[in-house]
LOMIBA-36771 format. One line per 10 residues: their letters; for each residue x, y, z of N, C-alpha, C. Coordinates in steps of 0.2 Angstrom, whole numbers. Layout:
<sites>
A> X:Y:Z:X:Y:Z:X:Y:Z  ...
</sites>
This chain:
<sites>
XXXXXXXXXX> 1191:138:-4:1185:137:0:1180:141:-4  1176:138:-5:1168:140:-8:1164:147:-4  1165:152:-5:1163:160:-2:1154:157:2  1155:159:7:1152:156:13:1150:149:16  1155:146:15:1157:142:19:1160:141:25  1159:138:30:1163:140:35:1168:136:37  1175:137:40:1181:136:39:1180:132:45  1179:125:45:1181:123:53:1185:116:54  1187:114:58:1193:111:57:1192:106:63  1195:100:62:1197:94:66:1197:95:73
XXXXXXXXXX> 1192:92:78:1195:94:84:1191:98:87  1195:100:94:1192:107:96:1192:112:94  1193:116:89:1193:121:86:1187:122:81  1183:130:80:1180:131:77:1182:136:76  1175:141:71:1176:147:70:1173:152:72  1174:156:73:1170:160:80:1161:162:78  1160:161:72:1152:161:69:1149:155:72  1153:150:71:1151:142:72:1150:142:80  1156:144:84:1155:143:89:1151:147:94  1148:151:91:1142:159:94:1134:154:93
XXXXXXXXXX> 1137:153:86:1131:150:83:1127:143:89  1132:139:89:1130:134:93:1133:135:101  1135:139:104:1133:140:109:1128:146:112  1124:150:107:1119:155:109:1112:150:105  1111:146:101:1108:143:97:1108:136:97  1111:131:98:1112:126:97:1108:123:102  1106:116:101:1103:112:108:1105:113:113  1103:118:118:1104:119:126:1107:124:125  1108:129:120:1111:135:120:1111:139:127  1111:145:125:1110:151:129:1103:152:130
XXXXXXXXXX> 1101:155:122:1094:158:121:1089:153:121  1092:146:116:1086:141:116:1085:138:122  1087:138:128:1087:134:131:1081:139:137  1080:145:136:1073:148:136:1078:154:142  1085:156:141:1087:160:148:1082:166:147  1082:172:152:1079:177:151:1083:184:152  1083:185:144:1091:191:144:1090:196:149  1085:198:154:1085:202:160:1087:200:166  1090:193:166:1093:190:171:1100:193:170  1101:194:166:1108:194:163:1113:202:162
XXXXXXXXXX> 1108:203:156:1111:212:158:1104:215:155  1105:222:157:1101:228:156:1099:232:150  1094:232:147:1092:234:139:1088:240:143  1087:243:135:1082:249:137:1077:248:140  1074:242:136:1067:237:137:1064:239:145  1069:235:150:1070:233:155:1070:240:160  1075:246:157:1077:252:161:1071:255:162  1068:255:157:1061:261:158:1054:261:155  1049:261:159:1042:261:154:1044:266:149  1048:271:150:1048:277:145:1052:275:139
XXXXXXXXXX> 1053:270:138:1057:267:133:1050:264:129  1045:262:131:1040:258:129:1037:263:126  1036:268:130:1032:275:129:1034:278:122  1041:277:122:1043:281:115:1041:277:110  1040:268:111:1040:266:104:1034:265:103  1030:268:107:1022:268:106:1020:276:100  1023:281:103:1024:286:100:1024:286:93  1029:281:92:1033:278:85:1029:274:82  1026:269:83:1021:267:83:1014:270:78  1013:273:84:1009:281:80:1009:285:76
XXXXXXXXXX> 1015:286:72:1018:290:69:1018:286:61  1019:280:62:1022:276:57:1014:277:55  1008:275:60:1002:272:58:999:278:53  1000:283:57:998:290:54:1002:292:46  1005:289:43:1009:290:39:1007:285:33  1005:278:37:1003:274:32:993:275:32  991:279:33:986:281:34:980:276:37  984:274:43:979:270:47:976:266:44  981:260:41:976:253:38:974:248:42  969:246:39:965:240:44:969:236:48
XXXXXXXXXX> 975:234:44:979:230:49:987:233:50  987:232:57:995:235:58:1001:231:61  1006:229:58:1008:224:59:1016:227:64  1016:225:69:1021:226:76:1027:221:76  1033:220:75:1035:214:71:1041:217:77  1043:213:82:1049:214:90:1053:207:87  1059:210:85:1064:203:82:1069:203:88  1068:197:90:1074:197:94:1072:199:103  1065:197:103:1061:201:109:1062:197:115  1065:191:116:1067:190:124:1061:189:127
XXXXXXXXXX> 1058:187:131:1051:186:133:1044:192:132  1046:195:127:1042:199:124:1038:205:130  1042:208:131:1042:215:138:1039:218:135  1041:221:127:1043:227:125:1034:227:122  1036:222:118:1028:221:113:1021:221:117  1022:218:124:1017:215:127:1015:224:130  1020:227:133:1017:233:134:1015:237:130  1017:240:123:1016:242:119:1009:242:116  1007:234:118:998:232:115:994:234:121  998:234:128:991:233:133:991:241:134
XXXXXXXXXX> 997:245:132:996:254:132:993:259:126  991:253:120:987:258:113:982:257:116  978:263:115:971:263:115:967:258:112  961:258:112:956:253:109:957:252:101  958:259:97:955:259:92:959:257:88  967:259:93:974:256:88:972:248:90  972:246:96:975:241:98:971:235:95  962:236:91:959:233:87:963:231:79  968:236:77:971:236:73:978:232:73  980:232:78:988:229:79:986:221:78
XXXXXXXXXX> 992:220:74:995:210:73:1003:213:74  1002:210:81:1008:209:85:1013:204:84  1019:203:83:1024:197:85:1029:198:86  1030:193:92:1037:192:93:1042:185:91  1046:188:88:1051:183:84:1057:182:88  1057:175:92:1061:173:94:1065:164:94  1069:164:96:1072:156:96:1068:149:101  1069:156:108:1067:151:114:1059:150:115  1058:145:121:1050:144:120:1046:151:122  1039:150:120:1036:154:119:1032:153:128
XXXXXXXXXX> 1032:161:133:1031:161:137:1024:160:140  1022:157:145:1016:156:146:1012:159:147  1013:166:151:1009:171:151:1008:176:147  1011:174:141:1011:179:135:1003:181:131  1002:187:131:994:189:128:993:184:123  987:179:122:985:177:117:987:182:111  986:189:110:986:191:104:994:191:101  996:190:104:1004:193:100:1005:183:96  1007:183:92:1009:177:87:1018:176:90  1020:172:92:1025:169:94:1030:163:87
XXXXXXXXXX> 1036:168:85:1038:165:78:1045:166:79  1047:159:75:1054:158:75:1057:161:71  1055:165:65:1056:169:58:1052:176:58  1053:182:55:1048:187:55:1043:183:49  1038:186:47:1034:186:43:1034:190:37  1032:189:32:1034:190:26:1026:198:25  1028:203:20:1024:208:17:1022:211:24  1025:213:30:1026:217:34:1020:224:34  1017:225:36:1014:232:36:1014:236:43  1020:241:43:1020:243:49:1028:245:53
XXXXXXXXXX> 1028:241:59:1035:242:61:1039:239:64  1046:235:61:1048:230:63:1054:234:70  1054:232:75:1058:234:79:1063:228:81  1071:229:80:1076:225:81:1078:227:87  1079:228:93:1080:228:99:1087:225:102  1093:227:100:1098:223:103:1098:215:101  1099:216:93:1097:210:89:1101:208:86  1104:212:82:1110:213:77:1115:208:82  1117:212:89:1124:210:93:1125:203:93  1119:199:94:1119:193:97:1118:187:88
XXXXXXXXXX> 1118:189:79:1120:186:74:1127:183:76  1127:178:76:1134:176:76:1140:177:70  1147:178:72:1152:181:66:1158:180:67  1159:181:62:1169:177:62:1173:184:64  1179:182:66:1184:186:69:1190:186:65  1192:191:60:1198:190:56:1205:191:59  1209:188:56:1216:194:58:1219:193:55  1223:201:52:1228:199:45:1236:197:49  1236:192:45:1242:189:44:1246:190:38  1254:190:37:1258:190:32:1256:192:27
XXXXXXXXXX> 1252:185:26:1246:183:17:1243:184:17  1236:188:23:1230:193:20:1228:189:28  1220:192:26:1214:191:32:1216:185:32  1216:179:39:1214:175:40:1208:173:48  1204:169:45:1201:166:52:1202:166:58  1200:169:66:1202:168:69:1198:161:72  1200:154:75:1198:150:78:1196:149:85  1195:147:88:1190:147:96:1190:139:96  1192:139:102:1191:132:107:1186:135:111  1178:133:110:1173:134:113:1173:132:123
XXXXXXXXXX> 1179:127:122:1177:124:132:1180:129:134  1187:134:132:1189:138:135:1192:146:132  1190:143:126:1190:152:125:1197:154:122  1202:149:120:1210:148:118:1208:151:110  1213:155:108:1212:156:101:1218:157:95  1216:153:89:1224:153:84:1220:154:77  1226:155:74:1224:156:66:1221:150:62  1216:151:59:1215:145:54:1216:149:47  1210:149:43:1212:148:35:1210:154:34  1207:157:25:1210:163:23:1203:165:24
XXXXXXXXXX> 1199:171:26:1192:172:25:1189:171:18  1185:170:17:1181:170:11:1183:175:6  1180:174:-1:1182:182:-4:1176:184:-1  1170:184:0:1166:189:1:1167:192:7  1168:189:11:1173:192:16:1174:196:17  1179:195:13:1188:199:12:1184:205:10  1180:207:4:1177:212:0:1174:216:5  1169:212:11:1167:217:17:1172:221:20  1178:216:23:1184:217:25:1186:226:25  1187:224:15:1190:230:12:1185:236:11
XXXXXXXXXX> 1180:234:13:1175:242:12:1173:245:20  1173:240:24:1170:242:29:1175:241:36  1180:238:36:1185:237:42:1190:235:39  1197:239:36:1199:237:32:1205:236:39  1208:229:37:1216:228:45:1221:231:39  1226:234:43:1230:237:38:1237:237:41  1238:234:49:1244:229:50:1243:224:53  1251:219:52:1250:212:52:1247:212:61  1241:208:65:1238:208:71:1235:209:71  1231:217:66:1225:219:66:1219:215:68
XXXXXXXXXX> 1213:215:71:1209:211:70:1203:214:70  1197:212:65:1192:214:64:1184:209:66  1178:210:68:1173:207:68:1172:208:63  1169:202:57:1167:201:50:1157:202:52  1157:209:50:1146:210:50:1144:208:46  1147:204:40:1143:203:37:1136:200:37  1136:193:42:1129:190:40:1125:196:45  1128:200:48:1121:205:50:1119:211:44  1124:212:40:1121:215:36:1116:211:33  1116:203:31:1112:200:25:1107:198:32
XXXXXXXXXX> 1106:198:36:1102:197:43:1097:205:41  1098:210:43:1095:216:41:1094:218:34  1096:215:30:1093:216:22:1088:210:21  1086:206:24:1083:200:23:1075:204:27  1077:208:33:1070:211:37:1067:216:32  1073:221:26:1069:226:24:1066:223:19  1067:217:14:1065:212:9:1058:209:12  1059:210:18:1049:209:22:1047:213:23  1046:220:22:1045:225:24:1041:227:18  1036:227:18:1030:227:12:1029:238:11
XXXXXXXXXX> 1029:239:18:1028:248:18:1027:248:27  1030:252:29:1032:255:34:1039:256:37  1042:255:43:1047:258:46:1050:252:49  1057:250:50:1062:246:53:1066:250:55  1067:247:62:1072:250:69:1077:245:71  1083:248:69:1086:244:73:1094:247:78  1091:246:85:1093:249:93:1098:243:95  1105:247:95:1109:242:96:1118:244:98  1121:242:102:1128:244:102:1132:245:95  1135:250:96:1136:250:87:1143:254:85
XXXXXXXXXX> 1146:254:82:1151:259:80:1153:260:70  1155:266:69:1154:265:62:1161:266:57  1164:268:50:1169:267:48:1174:268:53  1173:278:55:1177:283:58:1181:279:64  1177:275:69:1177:274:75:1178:267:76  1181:263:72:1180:253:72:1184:254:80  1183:248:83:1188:250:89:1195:245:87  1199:247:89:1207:242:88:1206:234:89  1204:232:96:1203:228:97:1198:221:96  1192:225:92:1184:221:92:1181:223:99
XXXXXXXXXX> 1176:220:98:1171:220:106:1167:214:106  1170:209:104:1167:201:105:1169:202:116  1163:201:119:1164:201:125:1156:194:128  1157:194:135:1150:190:138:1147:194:142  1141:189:143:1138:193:151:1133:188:154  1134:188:161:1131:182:163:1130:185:171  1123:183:173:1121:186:180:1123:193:181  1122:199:173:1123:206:176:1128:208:176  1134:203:174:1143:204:174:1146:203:167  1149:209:166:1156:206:159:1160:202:163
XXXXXXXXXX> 1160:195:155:1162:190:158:1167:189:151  1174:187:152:1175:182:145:1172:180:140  1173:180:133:1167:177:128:1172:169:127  1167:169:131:1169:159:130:1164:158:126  1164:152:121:1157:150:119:1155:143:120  1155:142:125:1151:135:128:1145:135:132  1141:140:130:1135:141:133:1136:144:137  1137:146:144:1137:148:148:1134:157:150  1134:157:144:1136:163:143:1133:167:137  1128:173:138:1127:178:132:1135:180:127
XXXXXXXXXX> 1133:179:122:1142:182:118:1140:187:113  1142:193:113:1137:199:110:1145:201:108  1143:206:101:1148:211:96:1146:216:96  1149:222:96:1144:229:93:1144:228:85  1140:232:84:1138:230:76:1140:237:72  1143:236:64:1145:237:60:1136:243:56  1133:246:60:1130:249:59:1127:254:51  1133:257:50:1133:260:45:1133:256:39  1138:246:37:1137:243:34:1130:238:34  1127:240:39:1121:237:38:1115:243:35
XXXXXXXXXX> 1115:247:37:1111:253:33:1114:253:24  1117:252:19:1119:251:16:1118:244:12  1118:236:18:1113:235:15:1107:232:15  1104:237:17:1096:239:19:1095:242:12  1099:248:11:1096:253:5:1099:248:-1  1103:242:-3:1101:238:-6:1097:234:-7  1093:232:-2:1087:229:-2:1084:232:-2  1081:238:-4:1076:243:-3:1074:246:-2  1076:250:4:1072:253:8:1075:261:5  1070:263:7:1069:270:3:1071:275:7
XXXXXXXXXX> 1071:277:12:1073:282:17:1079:279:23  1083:282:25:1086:278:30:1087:283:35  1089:283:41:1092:289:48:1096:282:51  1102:287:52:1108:283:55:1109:290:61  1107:287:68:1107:292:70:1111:290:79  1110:292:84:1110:287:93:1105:288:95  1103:282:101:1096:283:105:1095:287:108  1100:292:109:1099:297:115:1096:304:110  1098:304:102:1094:308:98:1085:307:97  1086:300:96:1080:295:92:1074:297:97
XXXXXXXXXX> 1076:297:105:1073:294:110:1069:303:110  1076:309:112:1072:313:112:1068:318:107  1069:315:102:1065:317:94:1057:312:98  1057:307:100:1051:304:102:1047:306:110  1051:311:112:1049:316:118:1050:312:125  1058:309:125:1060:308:132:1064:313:133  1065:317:138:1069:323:139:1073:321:145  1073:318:149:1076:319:154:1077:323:160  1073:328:156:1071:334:163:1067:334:170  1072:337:175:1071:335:181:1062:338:184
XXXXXXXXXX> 1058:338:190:1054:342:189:1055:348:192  1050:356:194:1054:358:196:1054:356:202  1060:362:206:1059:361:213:1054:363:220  1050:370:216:1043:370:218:1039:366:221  1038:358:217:1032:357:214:1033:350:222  1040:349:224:1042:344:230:1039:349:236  1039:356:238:1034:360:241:1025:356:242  1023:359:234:1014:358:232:1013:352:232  1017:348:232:1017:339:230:1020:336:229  1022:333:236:1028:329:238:1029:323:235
XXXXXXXXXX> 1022:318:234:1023:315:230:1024:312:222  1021:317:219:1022:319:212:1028:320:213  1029:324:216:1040:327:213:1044:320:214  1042:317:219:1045:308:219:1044:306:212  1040:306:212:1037:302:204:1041:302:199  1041:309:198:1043:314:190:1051:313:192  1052:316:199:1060:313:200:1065:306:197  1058:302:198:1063:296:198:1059:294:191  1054:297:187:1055:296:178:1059:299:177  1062:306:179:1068:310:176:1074:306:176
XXXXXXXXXX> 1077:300:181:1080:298:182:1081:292:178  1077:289:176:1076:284:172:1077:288:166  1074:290:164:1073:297:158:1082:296:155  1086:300:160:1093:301:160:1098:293:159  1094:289:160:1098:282:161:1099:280:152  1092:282:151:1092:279:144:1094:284:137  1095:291:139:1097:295:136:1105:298:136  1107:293:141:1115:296:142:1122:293:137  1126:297:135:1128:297:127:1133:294:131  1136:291:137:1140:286:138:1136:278:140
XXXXXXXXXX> 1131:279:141:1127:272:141:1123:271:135  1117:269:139:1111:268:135:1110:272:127  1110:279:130:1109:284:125:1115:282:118  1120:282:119:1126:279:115:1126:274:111  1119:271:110:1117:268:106:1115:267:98  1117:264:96:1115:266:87:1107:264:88  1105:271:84:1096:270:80:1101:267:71  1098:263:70:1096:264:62:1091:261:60  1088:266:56:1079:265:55:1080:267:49  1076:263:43:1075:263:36:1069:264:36
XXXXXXXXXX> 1067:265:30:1058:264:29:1058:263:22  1051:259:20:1050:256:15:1043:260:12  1041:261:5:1034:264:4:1033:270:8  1037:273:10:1033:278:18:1040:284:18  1040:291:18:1044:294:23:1046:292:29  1051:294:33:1053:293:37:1047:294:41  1044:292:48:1040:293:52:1043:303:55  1036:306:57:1039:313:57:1042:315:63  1042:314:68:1047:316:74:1054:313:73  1055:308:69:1061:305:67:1062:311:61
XXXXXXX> 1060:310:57:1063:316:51:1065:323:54  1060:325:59:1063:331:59:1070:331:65  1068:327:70:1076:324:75:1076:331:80  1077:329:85:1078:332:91:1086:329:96  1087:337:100:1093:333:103:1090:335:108  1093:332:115:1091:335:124:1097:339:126  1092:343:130:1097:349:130:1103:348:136
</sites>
């Protein structure tokens, strides 16, 4: 078989790329069919203005670094009814927000309320200037599921109506080559998520990336840490559910983070940080700290306030949820943006 081709067979059975692919994508998918991932489950996005707050920081950072050009381009891949960007533009000042070309790159339709300014694309845009943010992007590329057999890695198969699963054919050699560098199975059952197409998915964004910074914020685990089992899981109204793939249902992976930084720096980007959101976030000044207790004495209502950002604060910074998240951030033409170079931890 021809190295990236995909192995599918007679009948019910597909490959589990194939069947991600056309039930997250496919006519009346998941995404295409316009669902809205905050109906489903909870992103940073959705947890906190203070999430918005940091990427505006970032934002900032990048601008001042590339010496504040005429055009600054805002690139949300993967933005879901575009929350994140939509805020982002209506909380920059005047001077930036004259400067920002916004876009949101998505599958599904483009919403009707959405600000005339932000550009609505089914692809990012090519010679990038600025800051691409990938948001919980990576998980949802669709990917094949190995398992070594006897004779080496082979394909695992999916009957998309119900989620039933058997061996098919041998993985690709390029595959197999990811396999052996980055998950290698090393007895017969073993099973691994194949990252490749996220890695050529995230070398494709730094290859758009003219000069500034790409983020990318997502479930992740790296060599050290693969998990035994995979993390192909669903989620539907709020719930882990079965990764069936007949629509029903979001079907997310954690993502092979470190092998997608790697090829990034093949594609060339020139600085990288592999770091968790719960670092990234407080390097960009989410602390999580509560207010004092004084201050519910002199103003009752402010200490509600502050209490319930501190709360939020701690949702998105905590190293068994949110916080536990991969940052990888490359940059292209540019040092790392400065609060990310220098990195901060909460105390």
């Amino acid at each position: 078989m021809a190295d990236g081709v995909l192995d599918s067979v007679v009948g019910m059975w597909m490959t589990w790329r194939a069947a991600m692919r056309e039930a997250l994508y496919g006519d009346g998918g998941f995404y295409t069919r316009g669902e809205r991932p905050a109906d489903h489950f909870r992103t940073s996005v959705h947890a906190s203005r203070r999430y918005g707050e940091a990427v505006l920081t970032l934002v900032c950072a990048v601008d001042a670094v590339l010496g504040k050009p005429g055009r600054l381009d805002i690139v949300d891949v993967g933005s879901g009814q575009a929350e994140l960007i939509t805020w982002v533009l209506g909380s920059a000042g005047p001077e930036l927000a004259a400067r920002l070309r916004p876009y949101a790159v998505e599958l599904a339709p483009r919403p009707a309320s959405l600000p005339t300014q932000i550009r609505w694309r089914q692809i990012a845009p090519n010679g990038i200037v600025g800051l691409i943010l990938a948001n919980e992007w990576l998980d949802n590329i669709p990917l094949d599921v190995a398992e070594l057999a006897p004779d080496g890695p082979r394909l695992v198969l999916v009957d998309p109506a119900t989620g039933a699963e058997r061996l098919g054919g041998r993985v690709t050699p390029g595959d197999e080559a990811w396999l052996a560098r980055w998950w290698p199975l090393r007895e017969v059952g073993d099973r691994a998520e194949v990252g490749r197409p996220r890695c050529a998915a995230w070398a494709a964004l730094i290859r758009q990336l003219a000069r500034g910074t790409a983020v990318a914020a997502d479930y992740a685990h790296v060599a050290t840490g693969r998990p035994d089992a995979g993390t192909l899981t669903g989620y539907r109204d709020g719930r882990l559910v079965p990764a069936v793939p007949d629509g029903s249902c979001d079907l997310t992976a954690h993502v092979s983070l470190d092998a997608c930084a790697a090829a990034g720096a093949s594609a060339g980007a020139t600085g990288t940080l592999l770091t968790t959101q719960r670092s990234a976030l407080a390097a960009l000044g989410v602390s999580g700290k509560r207010p004092p207790p004084e201050l519910a004495r002199r103003d009752p209502r402010r200490y509600v306030a502050e209490l319930c950002l501190a709360a939020e604060e701690a949702e998105l910074l905590d190293p068994a949820g949110l916080g536990g998240f991969g940052w990888l951030v490359q940059t292209a033409g540019m040092p790392l943006p400065g609060p990310l170079a220098q990195g901060s931890d909460p105390d």
